[in-house]
VORO-54850 format. One line per 5 residues: their letters; for each residue x, y, z of N, C-alpha, C. Coordinates in steps of 0.2 Angstrom, whole numbers, plus 5000, padded with zeros to 4 digits. Atoms other than C-alpha are relative to their C-alpha. Last residue first. Example, Ala and Ser with C-alpha at 12.3 -4.5 7.8 and 13.67 -1.06 7.14 Angstrom:
% VORO-54850
SA = 4996,4994,4999,5068,4995,5036,4996,5005,5003; 5004,4994,5000,5062,4978,5039,5004,5006,5000
This chain:
% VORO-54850
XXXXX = 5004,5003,5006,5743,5008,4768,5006,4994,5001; 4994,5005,5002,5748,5019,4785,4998,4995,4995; 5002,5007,5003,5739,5034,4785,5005,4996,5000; 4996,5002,5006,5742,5049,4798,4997,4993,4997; 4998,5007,4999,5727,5056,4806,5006,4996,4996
XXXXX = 4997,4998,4995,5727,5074,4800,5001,4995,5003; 5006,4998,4993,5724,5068,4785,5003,5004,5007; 5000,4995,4997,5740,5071,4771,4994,5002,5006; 4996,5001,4995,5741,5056,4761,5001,5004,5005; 5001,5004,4997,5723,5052,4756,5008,4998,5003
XXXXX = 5003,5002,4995,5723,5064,4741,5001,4995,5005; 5003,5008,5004,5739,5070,4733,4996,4998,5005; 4995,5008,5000,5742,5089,4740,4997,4993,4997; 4998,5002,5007,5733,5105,4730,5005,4991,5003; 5007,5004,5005,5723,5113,4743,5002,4994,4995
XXXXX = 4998,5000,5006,5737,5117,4757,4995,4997,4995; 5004,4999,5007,5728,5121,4770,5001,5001,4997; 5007,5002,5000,5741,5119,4784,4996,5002,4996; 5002,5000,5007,5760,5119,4777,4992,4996,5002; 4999,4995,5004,5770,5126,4791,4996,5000,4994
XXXXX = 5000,4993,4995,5775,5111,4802,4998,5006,4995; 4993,4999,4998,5773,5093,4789,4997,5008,5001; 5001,4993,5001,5757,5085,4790,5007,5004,5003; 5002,4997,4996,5761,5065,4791,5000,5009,4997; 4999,4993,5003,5764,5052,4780,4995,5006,5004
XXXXX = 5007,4995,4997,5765,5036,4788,5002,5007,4998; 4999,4992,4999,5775,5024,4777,4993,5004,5003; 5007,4997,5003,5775,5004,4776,5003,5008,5003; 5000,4994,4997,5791,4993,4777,4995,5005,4999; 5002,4998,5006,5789,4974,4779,5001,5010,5000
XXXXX = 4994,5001,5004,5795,4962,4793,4998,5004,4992; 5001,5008,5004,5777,4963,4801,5007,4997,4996; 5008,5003,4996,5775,4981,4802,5001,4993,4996; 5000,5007,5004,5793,4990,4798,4992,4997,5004; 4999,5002,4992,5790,5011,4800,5000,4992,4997
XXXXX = 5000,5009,5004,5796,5022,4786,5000,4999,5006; 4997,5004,4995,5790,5043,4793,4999,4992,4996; 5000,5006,5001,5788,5055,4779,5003,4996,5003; 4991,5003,4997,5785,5073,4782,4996,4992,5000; 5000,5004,4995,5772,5084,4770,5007,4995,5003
XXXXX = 5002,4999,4992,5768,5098,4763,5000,4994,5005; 5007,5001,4999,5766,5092,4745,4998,5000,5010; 5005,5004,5007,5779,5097,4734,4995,5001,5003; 5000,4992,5005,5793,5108,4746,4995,4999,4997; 5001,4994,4997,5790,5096,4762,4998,5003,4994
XXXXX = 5011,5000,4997,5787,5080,4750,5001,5004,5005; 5004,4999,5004,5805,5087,4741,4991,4997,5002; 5004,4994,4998,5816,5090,4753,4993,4997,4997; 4999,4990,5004,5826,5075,4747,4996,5003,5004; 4993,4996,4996,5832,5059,4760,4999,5005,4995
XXXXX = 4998,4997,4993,5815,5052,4757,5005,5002,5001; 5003,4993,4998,5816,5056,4737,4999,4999,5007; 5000,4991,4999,5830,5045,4737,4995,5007,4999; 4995,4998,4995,5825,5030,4743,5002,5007,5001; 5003,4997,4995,5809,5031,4732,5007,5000,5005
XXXXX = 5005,5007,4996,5821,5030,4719,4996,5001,5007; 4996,5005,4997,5823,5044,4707,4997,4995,5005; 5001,5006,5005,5815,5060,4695,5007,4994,5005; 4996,5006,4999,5811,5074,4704,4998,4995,4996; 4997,4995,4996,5803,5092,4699,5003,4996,5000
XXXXX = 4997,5006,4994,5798,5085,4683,5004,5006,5005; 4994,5001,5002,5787,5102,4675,5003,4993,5004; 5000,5001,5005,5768,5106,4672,5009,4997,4999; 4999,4993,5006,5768,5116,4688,5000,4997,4993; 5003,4995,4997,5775,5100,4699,4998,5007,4994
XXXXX = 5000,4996,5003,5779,5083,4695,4996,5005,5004; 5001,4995,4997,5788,5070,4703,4998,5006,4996; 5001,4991,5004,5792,5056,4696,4996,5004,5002; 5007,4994,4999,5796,5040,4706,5003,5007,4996; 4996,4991,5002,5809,5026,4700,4992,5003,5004
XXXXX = 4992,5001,5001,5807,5007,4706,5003,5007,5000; 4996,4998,5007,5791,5010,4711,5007,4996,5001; 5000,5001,5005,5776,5003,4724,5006,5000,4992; 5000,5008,5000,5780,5005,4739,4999,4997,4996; 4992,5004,4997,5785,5022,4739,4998,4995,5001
XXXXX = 4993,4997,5006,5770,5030,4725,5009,4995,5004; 5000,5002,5005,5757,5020,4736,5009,4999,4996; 4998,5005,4996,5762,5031,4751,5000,4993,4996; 4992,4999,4998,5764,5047,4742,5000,4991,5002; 5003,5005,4992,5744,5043,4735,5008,4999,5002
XXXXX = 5001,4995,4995,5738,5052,4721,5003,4998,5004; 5005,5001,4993,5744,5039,4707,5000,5007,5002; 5002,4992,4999,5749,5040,4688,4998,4996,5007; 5006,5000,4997,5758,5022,4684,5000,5007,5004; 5001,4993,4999,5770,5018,4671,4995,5004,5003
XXXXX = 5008,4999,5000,5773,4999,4667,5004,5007,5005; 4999,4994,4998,5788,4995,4656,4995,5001,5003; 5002,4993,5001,5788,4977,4654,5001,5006,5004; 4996,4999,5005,5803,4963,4658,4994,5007,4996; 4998,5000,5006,5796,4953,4667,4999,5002,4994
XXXXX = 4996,5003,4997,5798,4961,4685,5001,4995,4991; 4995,4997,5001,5789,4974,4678,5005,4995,4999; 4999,4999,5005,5773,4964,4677,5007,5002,4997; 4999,5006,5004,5776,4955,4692,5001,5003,4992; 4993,5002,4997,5777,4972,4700,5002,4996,4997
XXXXX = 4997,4996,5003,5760,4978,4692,5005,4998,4999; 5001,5001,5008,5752,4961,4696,5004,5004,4995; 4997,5006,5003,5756,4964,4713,5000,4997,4994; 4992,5000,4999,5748,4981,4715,5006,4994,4997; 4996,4995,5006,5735,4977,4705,5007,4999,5003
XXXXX = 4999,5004,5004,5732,4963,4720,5002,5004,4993; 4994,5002,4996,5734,4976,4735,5000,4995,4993; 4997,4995,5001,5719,4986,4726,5007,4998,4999; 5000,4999,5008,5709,4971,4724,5006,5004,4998; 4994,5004,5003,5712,4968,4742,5001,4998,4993
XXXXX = 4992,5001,4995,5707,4985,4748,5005,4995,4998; 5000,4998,4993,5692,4989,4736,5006,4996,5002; 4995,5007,4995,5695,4995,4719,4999,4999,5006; 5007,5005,4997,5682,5009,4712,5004,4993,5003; 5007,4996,5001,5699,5019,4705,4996,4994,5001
XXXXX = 5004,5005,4994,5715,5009,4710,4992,5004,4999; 5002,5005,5003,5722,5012,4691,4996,4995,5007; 5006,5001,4996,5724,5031,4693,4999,4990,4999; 5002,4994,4994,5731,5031,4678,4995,5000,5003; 5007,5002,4993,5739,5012,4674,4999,5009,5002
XXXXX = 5002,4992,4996,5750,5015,4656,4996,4997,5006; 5007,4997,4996,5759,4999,4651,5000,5005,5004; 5004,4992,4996,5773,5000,4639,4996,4997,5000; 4994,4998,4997,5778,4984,4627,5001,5003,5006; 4994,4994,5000,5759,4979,4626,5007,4999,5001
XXXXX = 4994,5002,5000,5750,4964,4628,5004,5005,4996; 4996,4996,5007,5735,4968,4622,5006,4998,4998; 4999,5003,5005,5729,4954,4632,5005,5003,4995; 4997,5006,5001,5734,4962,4648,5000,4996,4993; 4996,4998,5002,5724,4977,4643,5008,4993,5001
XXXXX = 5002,4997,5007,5710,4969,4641,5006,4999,4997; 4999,5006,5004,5712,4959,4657,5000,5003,4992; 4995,5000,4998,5714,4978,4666,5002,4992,4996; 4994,4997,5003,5700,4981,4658,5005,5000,4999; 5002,5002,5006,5689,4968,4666,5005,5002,4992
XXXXX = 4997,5007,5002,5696,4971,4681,5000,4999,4992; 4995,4998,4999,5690,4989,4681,5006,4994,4997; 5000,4996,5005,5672,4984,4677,5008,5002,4998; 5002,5005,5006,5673,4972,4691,5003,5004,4995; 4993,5005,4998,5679,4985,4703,5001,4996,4993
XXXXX = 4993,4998,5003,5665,4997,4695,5005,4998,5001; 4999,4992,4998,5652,4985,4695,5006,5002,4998; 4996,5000,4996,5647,4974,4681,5001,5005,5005; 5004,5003,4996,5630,4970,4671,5007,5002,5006; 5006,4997,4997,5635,4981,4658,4998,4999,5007
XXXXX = 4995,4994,4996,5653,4972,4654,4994,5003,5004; 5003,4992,5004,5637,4958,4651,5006,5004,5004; 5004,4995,4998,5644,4940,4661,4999,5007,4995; 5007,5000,5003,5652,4928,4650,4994,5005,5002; 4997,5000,5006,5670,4929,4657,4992,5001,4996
XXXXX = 5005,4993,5005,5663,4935,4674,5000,4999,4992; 5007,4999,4999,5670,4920,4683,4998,5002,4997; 5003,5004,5002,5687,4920,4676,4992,5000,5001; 5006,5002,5002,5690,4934,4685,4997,4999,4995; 5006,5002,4996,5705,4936,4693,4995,5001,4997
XXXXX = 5002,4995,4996,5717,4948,4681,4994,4997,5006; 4994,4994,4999,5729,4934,4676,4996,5006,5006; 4999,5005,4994,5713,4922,4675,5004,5004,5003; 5005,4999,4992,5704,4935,4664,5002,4995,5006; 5002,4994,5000,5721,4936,4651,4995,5001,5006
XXXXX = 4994,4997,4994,5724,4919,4653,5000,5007,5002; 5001,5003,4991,5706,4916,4646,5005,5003,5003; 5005,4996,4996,5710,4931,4633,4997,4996,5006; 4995,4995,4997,5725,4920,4626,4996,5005,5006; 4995,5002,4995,5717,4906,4624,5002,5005,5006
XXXXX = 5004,5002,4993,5703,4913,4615,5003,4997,5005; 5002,4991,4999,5717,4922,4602,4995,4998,5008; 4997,4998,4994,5722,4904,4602,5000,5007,5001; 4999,5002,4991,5707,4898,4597,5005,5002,5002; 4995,5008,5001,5707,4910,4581,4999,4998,5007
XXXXX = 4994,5001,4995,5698,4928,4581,5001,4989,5000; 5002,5009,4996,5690,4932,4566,5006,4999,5004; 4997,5002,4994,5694,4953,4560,4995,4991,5004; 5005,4996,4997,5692,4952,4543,5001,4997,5006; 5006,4999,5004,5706,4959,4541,4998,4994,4998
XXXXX = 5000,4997,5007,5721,4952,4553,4992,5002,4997; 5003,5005,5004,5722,4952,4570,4996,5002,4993; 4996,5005,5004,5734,4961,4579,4998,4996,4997; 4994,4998,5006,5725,4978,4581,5007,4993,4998; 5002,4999,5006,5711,4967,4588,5004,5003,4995
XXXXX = 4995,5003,5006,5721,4959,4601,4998,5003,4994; 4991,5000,5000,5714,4968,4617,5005,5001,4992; 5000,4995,5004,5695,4966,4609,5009,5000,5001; 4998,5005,5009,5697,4946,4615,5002,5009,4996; 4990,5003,4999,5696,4954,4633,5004,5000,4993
XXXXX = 4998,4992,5001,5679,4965,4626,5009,4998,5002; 4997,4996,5004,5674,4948,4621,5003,5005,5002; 4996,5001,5003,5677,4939,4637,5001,5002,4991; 4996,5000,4999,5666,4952,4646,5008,4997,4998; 4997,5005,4993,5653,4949,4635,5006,5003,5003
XXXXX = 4994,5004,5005,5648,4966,4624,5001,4994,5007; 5002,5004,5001,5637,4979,4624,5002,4994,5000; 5002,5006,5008,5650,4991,4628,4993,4995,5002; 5003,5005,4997,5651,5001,4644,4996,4997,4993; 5011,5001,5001,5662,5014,4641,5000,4993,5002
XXXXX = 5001,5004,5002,5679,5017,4655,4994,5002,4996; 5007,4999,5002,5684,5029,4666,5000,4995,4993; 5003,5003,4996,5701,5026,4676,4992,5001,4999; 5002,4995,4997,5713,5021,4665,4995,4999,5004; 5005,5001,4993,5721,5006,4661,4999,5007,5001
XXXXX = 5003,4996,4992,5731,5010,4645,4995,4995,5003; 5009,5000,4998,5742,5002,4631,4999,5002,5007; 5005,4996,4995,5758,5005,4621,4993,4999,5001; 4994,4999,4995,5770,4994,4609,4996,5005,5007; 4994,5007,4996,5759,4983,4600,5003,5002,5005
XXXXX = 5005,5006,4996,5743,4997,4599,5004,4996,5002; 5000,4996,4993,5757,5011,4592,4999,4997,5007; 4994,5001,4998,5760,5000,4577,5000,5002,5008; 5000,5006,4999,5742,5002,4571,5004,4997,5005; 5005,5003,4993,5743,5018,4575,4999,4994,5002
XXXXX = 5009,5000,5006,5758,5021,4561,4994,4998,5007; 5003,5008,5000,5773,5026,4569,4994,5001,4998; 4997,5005,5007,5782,5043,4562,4997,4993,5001; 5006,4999,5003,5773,5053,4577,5000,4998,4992; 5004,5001,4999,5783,5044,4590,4995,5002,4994
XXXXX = 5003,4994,5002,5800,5049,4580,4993,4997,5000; 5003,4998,5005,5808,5032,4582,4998,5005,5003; 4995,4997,5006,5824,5028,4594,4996,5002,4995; 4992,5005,5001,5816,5014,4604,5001,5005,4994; 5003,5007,4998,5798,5026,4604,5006,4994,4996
XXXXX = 4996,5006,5001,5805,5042,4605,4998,4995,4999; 5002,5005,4996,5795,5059,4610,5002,4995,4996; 5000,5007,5005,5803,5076,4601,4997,4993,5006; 4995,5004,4996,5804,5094,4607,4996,4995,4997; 4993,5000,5002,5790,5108,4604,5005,4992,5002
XXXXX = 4999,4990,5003,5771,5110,4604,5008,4999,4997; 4996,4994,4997,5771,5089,4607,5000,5008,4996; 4994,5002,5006,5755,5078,4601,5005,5006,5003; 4998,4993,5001,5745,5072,4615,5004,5001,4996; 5008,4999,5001,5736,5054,4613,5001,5007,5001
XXXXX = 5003,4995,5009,5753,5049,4606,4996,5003,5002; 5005,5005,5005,5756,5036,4622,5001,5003,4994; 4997,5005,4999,5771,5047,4632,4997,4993,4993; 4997,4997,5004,5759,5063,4628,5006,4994,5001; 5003,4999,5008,5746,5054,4636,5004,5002,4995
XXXXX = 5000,5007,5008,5757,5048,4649,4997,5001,4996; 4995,5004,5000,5763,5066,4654,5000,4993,4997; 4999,4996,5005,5745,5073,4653,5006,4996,4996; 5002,5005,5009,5741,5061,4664,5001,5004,4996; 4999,5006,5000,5753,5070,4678,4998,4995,4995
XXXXX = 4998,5001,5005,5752,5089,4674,5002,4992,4998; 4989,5001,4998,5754,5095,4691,5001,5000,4991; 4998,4994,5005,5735,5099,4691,5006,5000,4997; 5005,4999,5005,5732,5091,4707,5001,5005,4995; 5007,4998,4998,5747,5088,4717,4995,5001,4993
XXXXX = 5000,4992,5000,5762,5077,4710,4994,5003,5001; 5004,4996,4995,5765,5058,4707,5000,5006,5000; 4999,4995,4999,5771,5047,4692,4996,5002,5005; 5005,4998,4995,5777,5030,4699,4999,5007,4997; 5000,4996,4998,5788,5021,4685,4994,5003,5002
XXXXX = 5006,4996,4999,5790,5003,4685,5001,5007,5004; 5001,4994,4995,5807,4997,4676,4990,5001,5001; 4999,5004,4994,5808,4980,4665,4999,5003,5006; 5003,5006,4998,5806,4993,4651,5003,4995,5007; 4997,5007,4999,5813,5009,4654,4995,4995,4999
XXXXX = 5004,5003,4996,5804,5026,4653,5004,4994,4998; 5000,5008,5005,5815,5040,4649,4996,4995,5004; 5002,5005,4999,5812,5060,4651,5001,4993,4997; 4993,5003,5003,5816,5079,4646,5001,4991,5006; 4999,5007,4995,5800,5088,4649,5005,4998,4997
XXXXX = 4991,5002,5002,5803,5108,4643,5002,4992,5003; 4996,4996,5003,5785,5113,4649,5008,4995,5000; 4997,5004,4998,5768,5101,4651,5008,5006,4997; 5002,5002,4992,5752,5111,4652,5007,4998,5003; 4995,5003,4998,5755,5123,4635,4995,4995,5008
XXXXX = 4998,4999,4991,5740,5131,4630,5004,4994,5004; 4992,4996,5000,5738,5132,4610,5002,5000,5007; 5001,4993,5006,5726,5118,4608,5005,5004,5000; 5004,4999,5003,5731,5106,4624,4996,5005,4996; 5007,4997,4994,5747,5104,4632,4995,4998,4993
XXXXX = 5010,5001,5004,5761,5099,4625,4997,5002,5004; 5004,4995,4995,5783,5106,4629,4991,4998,4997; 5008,5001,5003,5795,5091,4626,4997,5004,5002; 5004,4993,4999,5814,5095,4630,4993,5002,4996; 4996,4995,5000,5815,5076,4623,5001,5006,5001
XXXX = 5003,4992,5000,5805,5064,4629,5006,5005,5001; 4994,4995,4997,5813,5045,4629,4994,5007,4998; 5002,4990,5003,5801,5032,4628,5003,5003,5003; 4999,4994,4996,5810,5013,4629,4997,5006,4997
């Protein structure tokens, strides 16, 4: 579990995130959303370590985040983002990297470290590329490749920001699935999106961030029955069944045209149905 205790970080001396007060469950997947700016990856960086708090305390099962040792931080926490370098490196090593904070000096990986990273690229689709140059990859590719990384690492906590970046359709639909498998045993996965329609198919909890601060914090249920995508992101939220399944069309809600700040690709004047 990450608990966040009236936590205020930002970057240098310039606050982004003010008085958070937050928990992240294993077995749970939490959705953050919120306009541009909001303060959303900031949120998990400062969940990871990768920000250190101005005021208030971050948890990691009861420890004092900044009392763990790095080493230690790599077992229980790891990222998908959405940029990436482009090592020199096979595909199935840069998998095999995942483990490296659990492998002893000097770092030699063992067959089952090799095991573990095939399941790792079979898990994320593509076995195929194992041998391929990360180099030679595109950005879909390049994302997977990642995304088996971090599988290896095999975290307590998974971060995903942004984690459909260069993804096409049914690449995207298969994170997705992956995610939910992930949660379902038993990790904590924690995913930044844009995308209201996403954000309520995808969570168990959604988080709502506005200004630096949690505006909501609950299940997609209940933020359709709150105010809160009118007051947040200007918009109304119609659930329709298509196929025995529930999908969202997110529509421009009366009063809030040229809003600059809504989450991309929920708000066209075409409604989206994903």
């Amino acid at each position: 579990m990450i608990e966040l205790h009236h936590v205020t970080a930002g970057y240098g001396d310039k606050p982004v995130l003010h008085d958070i007060t937050a928990a992240f469950q294993s077995g749970e997947l939490t959705v953050i959303i919120g306009p541009n700016g909001s303060g959303k990856s900031t949120l998990a960086a400062l969940c990871m370590g990768l920000v250190r708090p101005m005021e208030g305390k971050v948890r990691w099962n009861g420890r004092d985040l900044q009392s763990i040792p790095v080493k230690e931080r790599a077992v229980t926490a790891g990222l998908l983002s959405q940029e990436h370098p482009v090592p020199s490196l096979s595909v199935r090593r840069l998998v095999m990297h995942g483990r490296f904070s659990q492998v002893p000096w000097p770092r030699t990986y063992a067959d089952d470290d090799k095991v573990l990273a095939d399941r790792a690229l079979e898990r994320a689709g593509i076995m195929d590329l194992a041998d391929c140059s990360v180099a030679e990859l595109s950005g879909g590719q390049r994302q997977k490749a990642y995304l088996a990384m971090l599988l290896n690492q095999d975290p307590e906590m998974m971060f995903f920001d942004e984690p459909s970046t260069f993804l096409d359709l049914p690449s995207q639909k298969q994170l997705e699935r992956t995610m939910r498998s992930l949660a379902r045993e038993g990790y904590g996965v924690i995913a930044v999106v844009h995308d209201l329609n996403t954000a309520l198919k995808l969570a168990d909890r959604i988080l709502v961030m506005e200004k630096g601060q949690i505006r909501f914090g609950g299940t997609p249920e209940q933020l359709l029955a709150s105010a809160i995508p009118q007051e947040v992101f200007g918009a109304r939220i119609v659930p329709v069944i298509v196929e025995g399944s529930t999908e969202y069309i997110v529509k421009e809600a009366s009063g809030h045209s040229g809003h600059s700040d809504r989450p991309q690709g929920g708000l066209s004047e075409t409604p989206d149905v994903l």
